[in-house]
Wavefront OBJ file of the C-alpha trace (Angstrom):
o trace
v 34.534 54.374 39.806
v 36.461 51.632 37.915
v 36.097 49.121 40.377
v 32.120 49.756 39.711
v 32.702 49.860 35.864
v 34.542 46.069 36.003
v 31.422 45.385 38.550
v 29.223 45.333 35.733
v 31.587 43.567 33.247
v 31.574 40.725 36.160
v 27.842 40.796 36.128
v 27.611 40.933 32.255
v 30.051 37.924 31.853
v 28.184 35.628 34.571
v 25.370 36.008 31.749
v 27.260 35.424 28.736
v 29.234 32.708 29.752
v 26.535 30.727 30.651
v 25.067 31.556 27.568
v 28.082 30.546 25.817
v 28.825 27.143 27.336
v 25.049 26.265 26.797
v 25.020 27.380 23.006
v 28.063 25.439 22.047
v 26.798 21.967 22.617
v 23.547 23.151 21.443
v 24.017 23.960 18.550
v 26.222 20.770 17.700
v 23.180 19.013 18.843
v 20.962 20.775 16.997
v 19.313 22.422 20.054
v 17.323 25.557 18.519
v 15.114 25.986 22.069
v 18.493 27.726 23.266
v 16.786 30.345 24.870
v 13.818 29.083 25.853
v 14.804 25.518 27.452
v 17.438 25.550 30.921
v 20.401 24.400 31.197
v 21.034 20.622 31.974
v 23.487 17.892 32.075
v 24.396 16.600 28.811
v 24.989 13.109 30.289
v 21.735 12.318 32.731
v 19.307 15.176 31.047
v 18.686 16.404 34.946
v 17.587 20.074 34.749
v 20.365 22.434 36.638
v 19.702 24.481 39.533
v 21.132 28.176 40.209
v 23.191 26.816 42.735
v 24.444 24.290 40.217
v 25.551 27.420 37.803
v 27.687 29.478 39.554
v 30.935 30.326 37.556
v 33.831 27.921 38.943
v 32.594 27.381 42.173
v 30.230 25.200 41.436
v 32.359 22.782 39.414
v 34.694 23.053 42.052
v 31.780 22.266 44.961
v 31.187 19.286 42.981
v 34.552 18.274 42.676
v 34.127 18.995 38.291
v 30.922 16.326 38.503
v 27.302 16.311 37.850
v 25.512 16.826 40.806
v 22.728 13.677 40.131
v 24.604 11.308 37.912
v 28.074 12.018 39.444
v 29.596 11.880 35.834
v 32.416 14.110 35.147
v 32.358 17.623 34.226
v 34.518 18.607 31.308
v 37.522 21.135 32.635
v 36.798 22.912 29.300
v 34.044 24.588 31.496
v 36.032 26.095 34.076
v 38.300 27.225 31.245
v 35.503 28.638 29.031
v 34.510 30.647 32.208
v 37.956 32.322 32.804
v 38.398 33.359 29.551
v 35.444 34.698 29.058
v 36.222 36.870 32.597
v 39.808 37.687 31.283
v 38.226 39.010 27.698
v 35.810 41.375 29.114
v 38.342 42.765 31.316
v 40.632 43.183 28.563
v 38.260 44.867 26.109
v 36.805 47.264 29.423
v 40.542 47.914 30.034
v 41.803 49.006 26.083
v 38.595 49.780 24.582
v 36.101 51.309 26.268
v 36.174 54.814 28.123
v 34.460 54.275 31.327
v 33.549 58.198 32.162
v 31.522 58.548 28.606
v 29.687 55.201 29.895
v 28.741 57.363 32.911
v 28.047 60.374 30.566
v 25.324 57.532 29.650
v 27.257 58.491 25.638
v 25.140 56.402 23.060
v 28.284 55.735 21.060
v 30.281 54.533 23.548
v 27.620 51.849 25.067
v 27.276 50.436 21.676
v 30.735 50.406 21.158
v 30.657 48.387 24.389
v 28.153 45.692 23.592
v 29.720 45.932 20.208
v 32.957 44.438 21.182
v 31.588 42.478 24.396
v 29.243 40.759 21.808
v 32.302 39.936 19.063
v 34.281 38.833 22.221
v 31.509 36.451 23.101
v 31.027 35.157 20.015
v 34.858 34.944 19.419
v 34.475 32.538 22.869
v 32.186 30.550 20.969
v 34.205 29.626 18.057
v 37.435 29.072 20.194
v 35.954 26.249 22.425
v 33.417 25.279 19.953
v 36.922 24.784 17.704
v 38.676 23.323 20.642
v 35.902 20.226 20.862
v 34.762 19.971 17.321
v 37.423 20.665 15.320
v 34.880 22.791 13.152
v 33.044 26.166 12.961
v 29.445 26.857 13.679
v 27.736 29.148 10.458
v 24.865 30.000 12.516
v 26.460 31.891 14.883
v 29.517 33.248 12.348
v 26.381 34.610 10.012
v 25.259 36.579 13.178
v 28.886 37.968 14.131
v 29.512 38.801 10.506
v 26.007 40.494 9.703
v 26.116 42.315 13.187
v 29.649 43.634 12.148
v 28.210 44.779 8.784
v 25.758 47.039 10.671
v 27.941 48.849 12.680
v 30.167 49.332 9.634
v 27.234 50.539 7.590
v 26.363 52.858 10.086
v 29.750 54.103 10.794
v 29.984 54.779 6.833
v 26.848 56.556 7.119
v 27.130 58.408 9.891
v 30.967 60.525 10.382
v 29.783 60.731 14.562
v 28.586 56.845 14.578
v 32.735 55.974 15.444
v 32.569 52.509 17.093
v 35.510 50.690 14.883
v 38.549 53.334 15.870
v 40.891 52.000 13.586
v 38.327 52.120 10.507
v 38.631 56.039 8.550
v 35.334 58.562 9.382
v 34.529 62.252 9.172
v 35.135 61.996 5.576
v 33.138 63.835 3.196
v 31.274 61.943 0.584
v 28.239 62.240 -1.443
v 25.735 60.042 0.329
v 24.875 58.179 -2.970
v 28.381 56.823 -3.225
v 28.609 55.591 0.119
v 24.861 53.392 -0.608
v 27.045 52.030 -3.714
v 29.812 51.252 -1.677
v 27.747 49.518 0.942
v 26.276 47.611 -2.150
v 29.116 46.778 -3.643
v 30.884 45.579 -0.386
v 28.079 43.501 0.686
v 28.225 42.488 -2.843
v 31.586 40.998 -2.400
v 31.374 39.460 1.258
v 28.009 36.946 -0.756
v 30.618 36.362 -3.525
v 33.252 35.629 -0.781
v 30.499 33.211 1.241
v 29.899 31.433 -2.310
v 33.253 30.364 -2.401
v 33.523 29.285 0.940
v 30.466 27.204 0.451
v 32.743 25.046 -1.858
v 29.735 24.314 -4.125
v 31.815 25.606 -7.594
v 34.887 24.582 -9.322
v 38.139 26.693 -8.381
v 38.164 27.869 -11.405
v 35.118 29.633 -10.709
v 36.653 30.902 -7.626
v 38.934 32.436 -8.904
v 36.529 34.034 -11.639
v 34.745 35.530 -8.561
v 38.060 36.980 -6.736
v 38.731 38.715 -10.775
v 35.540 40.270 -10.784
v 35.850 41.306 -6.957
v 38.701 43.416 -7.853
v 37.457 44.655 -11.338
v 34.246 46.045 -9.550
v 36.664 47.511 -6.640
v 38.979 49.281 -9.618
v 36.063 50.240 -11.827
v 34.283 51.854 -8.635
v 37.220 53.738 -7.864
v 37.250 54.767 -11.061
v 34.072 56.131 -11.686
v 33.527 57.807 -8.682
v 37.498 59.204 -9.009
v 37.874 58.775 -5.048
v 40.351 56.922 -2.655
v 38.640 53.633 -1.575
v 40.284 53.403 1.523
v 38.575 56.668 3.169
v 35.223 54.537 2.981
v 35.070 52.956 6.219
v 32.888 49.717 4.569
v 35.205 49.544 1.516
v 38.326 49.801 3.461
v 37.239 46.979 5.609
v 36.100 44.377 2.406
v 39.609 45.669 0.405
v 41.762 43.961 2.716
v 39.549 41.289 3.996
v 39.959 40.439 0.062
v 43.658 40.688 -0.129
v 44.245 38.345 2.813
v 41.116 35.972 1.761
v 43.155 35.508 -1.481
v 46.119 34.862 0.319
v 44.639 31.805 2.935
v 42.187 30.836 -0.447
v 45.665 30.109 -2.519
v 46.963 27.967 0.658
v 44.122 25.855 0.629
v 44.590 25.286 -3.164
v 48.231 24.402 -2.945
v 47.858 22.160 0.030
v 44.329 20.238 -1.101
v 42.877 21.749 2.514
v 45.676 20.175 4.405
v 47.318 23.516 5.824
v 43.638 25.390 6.477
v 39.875 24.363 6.318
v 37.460 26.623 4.262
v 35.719 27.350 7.713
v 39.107 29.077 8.627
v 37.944 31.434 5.653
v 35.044 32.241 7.030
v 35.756 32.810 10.492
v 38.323 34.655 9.196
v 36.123 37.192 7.722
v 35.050 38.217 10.576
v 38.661 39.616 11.486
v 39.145 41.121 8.241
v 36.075 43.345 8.213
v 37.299 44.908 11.342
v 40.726 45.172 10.770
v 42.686 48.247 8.654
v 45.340 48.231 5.809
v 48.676 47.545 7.339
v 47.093 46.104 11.358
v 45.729 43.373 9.147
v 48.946 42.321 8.079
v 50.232 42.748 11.781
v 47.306 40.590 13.168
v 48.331 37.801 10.113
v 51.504 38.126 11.541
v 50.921 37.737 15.210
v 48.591 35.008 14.431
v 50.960 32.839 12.951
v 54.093 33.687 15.340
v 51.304 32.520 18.419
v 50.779 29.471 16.281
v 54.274 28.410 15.495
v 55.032 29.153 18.966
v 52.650 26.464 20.083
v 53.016 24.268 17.435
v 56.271 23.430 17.838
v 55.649 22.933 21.549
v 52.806 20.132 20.931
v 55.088 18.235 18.766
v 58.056 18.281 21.388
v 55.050 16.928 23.918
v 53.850 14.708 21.515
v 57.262 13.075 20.363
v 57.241 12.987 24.614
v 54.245 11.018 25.009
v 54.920 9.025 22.049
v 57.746 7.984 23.478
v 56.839 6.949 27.145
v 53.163 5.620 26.525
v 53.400 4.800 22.341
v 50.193 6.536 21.149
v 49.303 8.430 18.490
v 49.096 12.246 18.460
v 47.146 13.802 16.577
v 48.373 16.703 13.976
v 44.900 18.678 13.739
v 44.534 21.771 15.911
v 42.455 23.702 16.061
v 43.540 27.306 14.393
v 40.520 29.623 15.430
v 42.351 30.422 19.124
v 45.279 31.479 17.944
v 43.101 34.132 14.762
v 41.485 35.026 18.182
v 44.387 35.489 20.319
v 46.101 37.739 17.227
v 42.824 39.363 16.429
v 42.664 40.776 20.091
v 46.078 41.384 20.504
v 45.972 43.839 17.515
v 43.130 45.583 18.442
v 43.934 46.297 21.963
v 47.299 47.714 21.179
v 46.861 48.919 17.341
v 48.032 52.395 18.370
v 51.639 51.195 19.227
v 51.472 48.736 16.505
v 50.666 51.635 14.103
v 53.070 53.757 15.398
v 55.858 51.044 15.207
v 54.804 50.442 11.203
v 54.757 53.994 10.243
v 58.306 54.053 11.849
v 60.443 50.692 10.994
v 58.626 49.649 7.909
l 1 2 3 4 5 6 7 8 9 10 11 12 13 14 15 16 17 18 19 20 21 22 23 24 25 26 27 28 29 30 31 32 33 34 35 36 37 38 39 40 41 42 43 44 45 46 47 48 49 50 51 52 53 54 55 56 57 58 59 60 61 62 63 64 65 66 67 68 69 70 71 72 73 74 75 76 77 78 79 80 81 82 83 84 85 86 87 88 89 90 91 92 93 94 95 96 97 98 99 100 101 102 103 104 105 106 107 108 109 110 111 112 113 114 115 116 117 118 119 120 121 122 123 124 125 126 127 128 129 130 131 132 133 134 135 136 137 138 139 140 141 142 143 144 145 146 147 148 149 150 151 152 153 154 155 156 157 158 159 160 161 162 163 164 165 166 167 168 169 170 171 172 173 174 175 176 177 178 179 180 181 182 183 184 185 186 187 188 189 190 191 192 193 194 195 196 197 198 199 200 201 202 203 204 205 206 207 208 209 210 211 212 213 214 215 216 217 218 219 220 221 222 223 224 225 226 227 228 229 230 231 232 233 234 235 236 237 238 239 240 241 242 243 244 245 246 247 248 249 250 251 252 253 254 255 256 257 258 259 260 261 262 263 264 265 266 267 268 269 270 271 272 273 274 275 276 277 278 279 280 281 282 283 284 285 286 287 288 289 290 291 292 293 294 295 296 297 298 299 300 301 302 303 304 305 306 307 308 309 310 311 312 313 314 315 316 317 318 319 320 321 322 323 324 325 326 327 328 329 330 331 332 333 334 335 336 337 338 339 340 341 342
């Protein structure tokens, strides 16, 4: 029966990848007939033909080039396509239980697409990253305000359980939990304002004061623990580490991070819980160190033997991916090692 659930994970990511590769240069080209116009090559305009669109094989068939123009086809493709493969499997494998899909269990398929649809956007932003050395807002707008649903609803509703690491089942007055969705929502707008870099930092940090005023006046009014409110929990330590990469960029004059770090970022945070955020921050930059100290042994290589210039900007979304997934698939041993070392 699990060879028929990864079936359909093969057949879902065949649609989303295509999806994916399409949306990514559309959108950088300012595209918006993504769903309504076919797919085509970027180089000679031809319109592509299902046999043109099969996953790997036909870049391979081709020999990675167009089929009319005979220009070559980016290897970024190929890669795009595996990884998207590799992520499904990976969030079928740790996250989802296959016999409550078969039970046909309304919580579990959402929490499927759920996660399928934050891995395919997380796709998105890691090659979109990879080739533009930037984020796209259109699509991080969707990702966020899709996360803020199922956060709403899992606040709302104790049996609504789709984030497993965020708290539920508690019992609290339903008018609190409308002014804690307020008041997180609230926050994340105040958050987006500074990211849009249109005020002084001064007035940033104004905003982050009176993020945290309205989080301790809140708590006290309603006398309650903050962090059994699945919606608050999430924006209380999406704010702690937002302060944290937001006083990096002010030190370094945005030469350590980019504000659309932030707000990718954001995205991470709302799903994340108290101490696995710290261990996804953590993982995140051990991955990045890792490889960052490999590309400037290769560069001082290639500098060396052909004298050009490498380039210091990476792009930092794959490696908040990679640590973002990493945490998430094993947050129960990662938990369990907290609770007991630290």
């Amino acid at each position: 029966m699990n060879t028929f659930f990864y079936s359909i994970l093969f057949i879902l990511w065949t649609m989303f990848w295509s999806f994916a590769s399409v949306i990514i240069h559309r959108i950088k080209s300012w595209e918006w007939w993504i769903l309504t116009w076919r797919s085509h090559c970027t180089k000679c305009e031809k319109t592509l033909k299902a046999f043109q669109l099969i996953p790997i094989i036909s870049w391979l068939l081709t020999k990675w080039k167009c089929y009319y123009c005979k220009n070559k086809i980016s290897k970024i493709y190929p890669l795009l396509e595996i990884s998207t493969w590799l992520l499904f499997t990976l969030i079928g494998y740790f996250l989802i239980d296959f016999n409550l899909i078969l039970e046909l269990n309304k919580i579990e398929i959402i929490k499927l697409f759920f996660f399928l649809t934050i891995g395919l956007f997380s796709i998105i932003y890691i090659f979109y990253d990879i080739l533009f050395l930037e984020i796209s807002e259109i699509i991080l707008a969707i990702s966020i305000i899709t996360t803020l649903i199922i956060i709403t609803l899992q606040t709302l509703i104790p049996s609504f359980h789709i984030i497993q690491i965020l708290p539920h089942n508690i019992n609290i007055p339903l008018y609190i939990e409308i002014s804690a969705i307020i008041l997180a929502i609230s926050i994340i707008w105040w958050l987006y304002i500074i990211m849009l870099k249109e005020l002084h930092e001064a007035y940033d940090i104004i905003i982050l004061t009176i993020s945290i005023l309205s989080l301790y006046l809140f708590k006290k009014t309603f006398n309650l623990n903050l962090t059994d409110i699945a919606i608050l929990n999430s924006v209380i330590w999406a704010l702690g580490i937002f302060i944290f990469f937001f006083l990096q960029i002010v030190i370094s004059r945005w030469k350590w991070m980019w504000w659309g770090d932030l707000r990718i970022a954001i995205l991470v945070w709302l799903i994340m819980w108290t101490s696995l955020s710290f261990a996804w921050m953590m993982i995140t930059y051990i991955v990045w160190s890792i490889i960052w100290v490999w590309m400037i042994i290769i560069s001082k290589i290639i500098n060396h033997w052909k004298k050009t210039n490498f380039k210091s900007e990476i792009p930092f979304w794959p490696f908040i991916a990679a640590g973002f997934f990493i945490t998430i698939f094993f947050s129960e041993p990662i938990t369990k090692f907290i609770n007991l070392y630290l």
